[in-house]
C-alpha positions as CSV (number, residue, x, y, z in Angstrom):
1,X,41.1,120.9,32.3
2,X,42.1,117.9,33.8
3,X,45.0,117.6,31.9
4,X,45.9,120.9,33.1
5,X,45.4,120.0,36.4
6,X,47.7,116.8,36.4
7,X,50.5,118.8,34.4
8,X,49.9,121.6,37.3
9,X,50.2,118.7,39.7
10,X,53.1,117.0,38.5
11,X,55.5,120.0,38.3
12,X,54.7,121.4,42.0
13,X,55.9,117.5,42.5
14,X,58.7,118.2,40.9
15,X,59.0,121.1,42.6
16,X,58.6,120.0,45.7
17,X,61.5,117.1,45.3
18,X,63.6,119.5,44.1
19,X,63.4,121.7,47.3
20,X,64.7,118.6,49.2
21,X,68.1,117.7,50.5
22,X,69.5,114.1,51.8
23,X,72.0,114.0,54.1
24,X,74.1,110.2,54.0
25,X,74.9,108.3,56.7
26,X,78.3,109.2,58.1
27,X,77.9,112.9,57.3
28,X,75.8,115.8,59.0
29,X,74.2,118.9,57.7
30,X,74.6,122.6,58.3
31,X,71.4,124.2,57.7
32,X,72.0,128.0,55.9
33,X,68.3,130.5,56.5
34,X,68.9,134.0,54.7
35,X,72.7,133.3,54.9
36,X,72.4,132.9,59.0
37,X,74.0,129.1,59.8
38,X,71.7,126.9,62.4
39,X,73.2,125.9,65.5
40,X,72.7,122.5,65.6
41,X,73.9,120.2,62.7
42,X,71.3,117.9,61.2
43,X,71.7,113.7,61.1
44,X,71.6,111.6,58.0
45,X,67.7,111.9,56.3
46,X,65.7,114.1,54.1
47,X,65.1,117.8,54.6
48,X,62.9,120.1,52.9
49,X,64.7,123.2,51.7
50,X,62.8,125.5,49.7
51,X,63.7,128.6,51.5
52,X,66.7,127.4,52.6
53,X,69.6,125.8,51.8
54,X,71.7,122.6,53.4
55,X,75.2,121.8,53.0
56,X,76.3,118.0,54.0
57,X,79.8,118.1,55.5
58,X,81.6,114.6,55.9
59,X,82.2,113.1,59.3
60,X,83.8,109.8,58.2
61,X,87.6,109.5,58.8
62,X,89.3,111.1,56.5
63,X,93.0,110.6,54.8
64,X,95.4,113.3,53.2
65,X,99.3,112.9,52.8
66,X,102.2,115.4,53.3
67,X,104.6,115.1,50.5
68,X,108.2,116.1,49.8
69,X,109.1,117.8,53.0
70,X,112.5,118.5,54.1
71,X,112.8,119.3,57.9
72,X,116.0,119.1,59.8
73,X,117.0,116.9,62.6
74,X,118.1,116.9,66.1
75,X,121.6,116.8,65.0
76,X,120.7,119.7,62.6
77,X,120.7,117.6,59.3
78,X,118.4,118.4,56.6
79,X,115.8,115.6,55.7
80,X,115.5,114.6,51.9
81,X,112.0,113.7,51.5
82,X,109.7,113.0,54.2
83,X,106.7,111.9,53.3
84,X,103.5,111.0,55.9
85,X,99.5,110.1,56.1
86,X,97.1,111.6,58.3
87,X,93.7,110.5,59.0
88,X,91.5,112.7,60.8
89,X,87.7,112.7,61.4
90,X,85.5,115.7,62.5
91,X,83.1,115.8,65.4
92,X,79.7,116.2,64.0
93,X,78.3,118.7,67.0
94,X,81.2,120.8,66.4
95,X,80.5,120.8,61.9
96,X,78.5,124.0,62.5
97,X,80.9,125.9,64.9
98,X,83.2,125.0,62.2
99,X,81.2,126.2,59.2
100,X,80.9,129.9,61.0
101,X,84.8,130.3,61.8
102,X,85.9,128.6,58.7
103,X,83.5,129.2,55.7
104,X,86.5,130.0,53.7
105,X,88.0,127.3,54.2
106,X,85.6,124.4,52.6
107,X,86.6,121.7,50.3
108,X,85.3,118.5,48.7
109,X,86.3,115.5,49.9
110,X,87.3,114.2,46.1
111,X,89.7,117.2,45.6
112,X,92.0,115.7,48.8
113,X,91.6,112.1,48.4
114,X,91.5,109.9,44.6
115,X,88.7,108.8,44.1
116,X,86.5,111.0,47.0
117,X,83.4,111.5,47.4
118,X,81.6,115.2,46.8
119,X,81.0,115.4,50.5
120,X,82.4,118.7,52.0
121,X,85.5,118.9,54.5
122,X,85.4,121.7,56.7
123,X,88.7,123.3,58.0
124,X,91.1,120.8,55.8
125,X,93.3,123.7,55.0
126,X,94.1,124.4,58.9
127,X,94.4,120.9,59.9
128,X,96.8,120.1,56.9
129,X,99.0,123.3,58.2
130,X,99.0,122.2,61.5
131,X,100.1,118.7,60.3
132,X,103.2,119.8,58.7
133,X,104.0,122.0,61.3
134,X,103.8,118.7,64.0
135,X,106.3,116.8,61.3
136,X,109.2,119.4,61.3
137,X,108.7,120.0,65.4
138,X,108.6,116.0,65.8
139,X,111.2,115.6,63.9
140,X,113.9,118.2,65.3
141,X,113.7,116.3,68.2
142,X,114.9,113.2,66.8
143,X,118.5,112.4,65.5
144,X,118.8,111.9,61.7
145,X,120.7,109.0,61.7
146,X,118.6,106.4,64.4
147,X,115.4,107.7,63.1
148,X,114.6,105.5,60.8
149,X,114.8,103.1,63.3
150,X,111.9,105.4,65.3
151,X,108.9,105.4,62.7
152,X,106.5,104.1,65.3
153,X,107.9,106.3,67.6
154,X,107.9,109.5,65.4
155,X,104.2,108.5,63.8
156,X,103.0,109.2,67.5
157,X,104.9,112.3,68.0
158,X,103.4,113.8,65.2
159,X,100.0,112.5,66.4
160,X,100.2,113.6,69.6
161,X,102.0,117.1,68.8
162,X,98.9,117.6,65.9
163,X,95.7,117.0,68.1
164,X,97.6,119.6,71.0
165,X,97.8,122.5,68.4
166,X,94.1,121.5,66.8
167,X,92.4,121.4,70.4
168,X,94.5,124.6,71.4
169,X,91.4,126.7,69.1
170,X,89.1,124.0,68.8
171,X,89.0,121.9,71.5
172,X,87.3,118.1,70.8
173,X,86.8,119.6,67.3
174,X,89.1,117.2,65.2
175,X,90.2,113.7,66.3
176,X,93.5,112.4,64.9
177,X,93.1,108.8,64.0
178,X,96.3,107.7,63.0
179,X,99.3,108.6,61.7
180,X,101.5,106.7,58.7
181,X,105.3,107.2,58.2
182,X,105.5,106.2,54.3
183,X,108.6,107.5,53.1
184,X,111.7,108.6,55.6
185,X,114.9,109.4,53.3
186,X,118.2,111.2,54.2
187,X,120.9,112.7,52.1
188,X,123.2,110.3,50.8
189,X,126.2,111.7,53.0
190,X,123.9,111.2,55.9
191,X,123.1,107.5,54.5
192,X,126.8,107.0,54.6
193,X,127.2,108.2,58.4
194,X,124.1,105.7,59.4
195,X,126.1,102.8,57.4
196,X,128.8,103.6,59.4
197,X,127.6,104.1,62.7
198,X,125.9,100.5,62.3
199,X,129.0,99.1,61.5
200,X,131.0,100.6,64.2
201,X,127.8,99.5,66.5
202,X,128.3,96.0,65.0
203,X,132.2,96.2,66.0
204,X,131.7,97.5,69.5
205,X,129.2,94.8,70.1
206,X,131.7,92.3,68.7
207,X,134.1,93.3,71.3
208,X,132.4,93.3,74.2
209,X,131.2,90.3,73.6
210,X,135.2,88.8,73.2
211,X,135.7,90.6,76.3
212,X,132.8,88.9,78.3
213,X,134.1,86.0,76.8
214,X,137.5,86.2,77.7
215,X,136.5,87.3,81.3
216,X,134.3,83.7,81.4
217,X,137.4,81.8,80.8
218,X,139.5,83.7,83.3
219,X,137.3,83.0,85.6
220,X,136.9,79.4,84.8
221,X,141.0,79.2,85.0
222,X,140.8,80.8,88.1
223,X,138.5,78.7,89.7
224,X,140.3,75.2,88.6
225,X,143.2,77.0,90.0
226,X,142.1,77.4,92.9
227,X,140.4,73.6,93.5
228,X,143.5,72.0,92.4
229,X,145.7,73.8,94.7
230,X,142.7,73.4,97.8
231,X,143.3,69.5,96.7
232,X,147.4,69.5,97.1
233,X,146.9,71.0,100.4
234,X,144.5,68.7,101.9
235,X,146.4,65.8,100.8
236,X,149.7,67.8,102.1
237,X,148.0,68.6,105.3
238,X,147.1,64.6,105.7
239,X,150.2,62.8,105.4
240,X,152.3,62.4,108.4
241,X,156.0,61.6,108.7
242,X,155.7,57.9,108.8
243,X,153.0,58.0,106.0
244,X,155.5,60.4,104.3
245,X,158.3,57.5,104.5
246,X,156.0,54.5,103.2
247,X,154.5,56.9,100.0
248,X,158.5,57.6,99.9
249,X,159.6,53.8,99.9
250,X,156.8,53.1,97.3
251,X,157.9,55.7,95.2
252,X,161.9,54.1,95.1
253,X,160.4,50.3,94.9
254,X,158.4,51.1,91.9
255,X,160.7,53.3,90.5
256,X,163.3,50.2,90.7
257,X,161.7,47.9,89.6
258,X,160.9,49.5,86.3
259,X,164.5,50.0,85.9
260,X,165.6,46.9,86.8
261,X,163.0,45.5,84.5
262,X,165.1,46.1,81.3
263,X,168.6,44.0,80.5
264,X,171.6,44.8,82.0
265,X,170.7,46.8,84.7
266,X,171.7,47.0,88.4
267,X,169.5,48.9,91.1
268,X,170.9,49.5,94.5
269,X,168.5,50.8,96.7
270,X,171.0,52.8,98.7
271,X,174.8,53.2,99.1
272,X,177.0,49.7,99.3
273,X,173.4,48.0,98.9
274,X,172.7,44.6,97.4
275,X,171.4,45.1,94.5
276,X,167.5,44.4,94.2
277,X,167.6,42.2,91.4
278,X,170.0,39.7,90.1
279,X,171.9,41.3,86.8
280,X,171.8,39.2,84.4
């Protein structure tokens, strides 16, 4: 009988394990009574669920990518491979909302991400549609062959453009974290038209500067121009007759007696003048 009793015991233990549910830290439950889902979703701990049922949805940030995608450009050029990463995490208040308008739309976190966990995403299907629809509107408004310069710039566009169409039905439902650019590539003729708008960039930029260059010198030309001749006329404007006659009379005697300074040479200083030095 006692035996009986402890089998009897150990089995409604069993039981009674079994009927229980843990929900992890990081996710929250959505507690499911005769198929009607409870309004308010449950923390991380234990529940009891014999007669009813608890589904643990992930709250954690969460990662998926967008392959292959081939949107076109400003300058209506087709993209070769675009590829991105979004990470996204759910508001835990808003997991049972969710549930209600999206039960179709329920997947594990390891069938999105290698190496996942079992946890449930809710509404991944949406938010990855709404994602690639944010990269192919992001992108037609940038040109194809300066956006690879733009990957910060288009990584925000994409952020920003994502969390508008998410809050536009489900408003402070979804965050978007982040955004990654991983893979940005063009068509080869369009690779050839970046090459050679860089170059032409690089030749233009060339120029200009030879032109600010030879604008400096001009300017420096001009200016030394411009002292020197304010110097000739302020030594003009200071020499009076007389003084004019002495510089004049220096000018001849020095200019004679370098002459006279060599054999054979006579110097008269003026016509029927003795000469200034004896010839010899």
């Amino acid at each position: 009988m006692k035996r009986f009793v402890r089998t009897f015991g150990l089995i409604g233990l069993c039981a009674l394990m079994s009927a229980c549910s843990q929900i992890d830290t990081g996710n929250v439950g959505v507690e499911r009574t005769l198929g009607k889902v409870g309004a308010e979703s449950l923390p991380p701990g234990v529940y009891f669920t014999l007669f009813k049922s608890v589904d643990e949805f992930t709250t954690k940030e969460v990662s998926f990518s967008l392959y292959d995608m081939t949107p076109k450009s400003r300058d209506n050029l087709t993209m070769k491979d675009v590829d991105l990463d979004i990470y996204f995490k759910t508001t835990p208040s808003a997991v049972p909302g969710l549930y209600v308008k999206y039960q179709g739309d329920v997947v594990k976190h390891g069938d999105i991400v290698k190496g996942g966990t079992k946890d449930l995403v809710i509404a991944f299907s949406r938010v990855s549609r709404e994602a690639r629809e944010a990269v192919y509107k992001a992108i037609a408004q940038l040109d194809a062959t300066t956006m690879h310069t733009k990957r910060t710039e288009l990584a925000e566009m994409v952020r920003s453009e994502l969390q508008k169409e998410l809050d536009a039905n489900d408003k402070g439902a979804f965050v978007i974290t982040a955004v990654n650019v991983r893979n940005l590539l063009t068509d080869p003729a369009i690779e050839a038209a970046i090459r050679q708008r860089a170059e032409t960039d690089q030749a233009i930029e060339k120029k200009r500067k030879e032109i600010e260059l030879a604008k400096a010198e001009a300017e420096r030309l001009i200016v030394q121009a411009e002292g020197e001749a304010r110097a000739n006329r302020i030594v003009s404007e200071s020499l009076t007759p007389a003084l004019k006659e002495i510089k004049l009379a220096e000018i001849h005697r020095d200019t004679a007696i370098a002459v006279a300074g060599k054999a054979g040479n006579t110097v008269l200083m003026s016509p029927g003048a003795q000469p200034l030095v004896p010839v010899r």
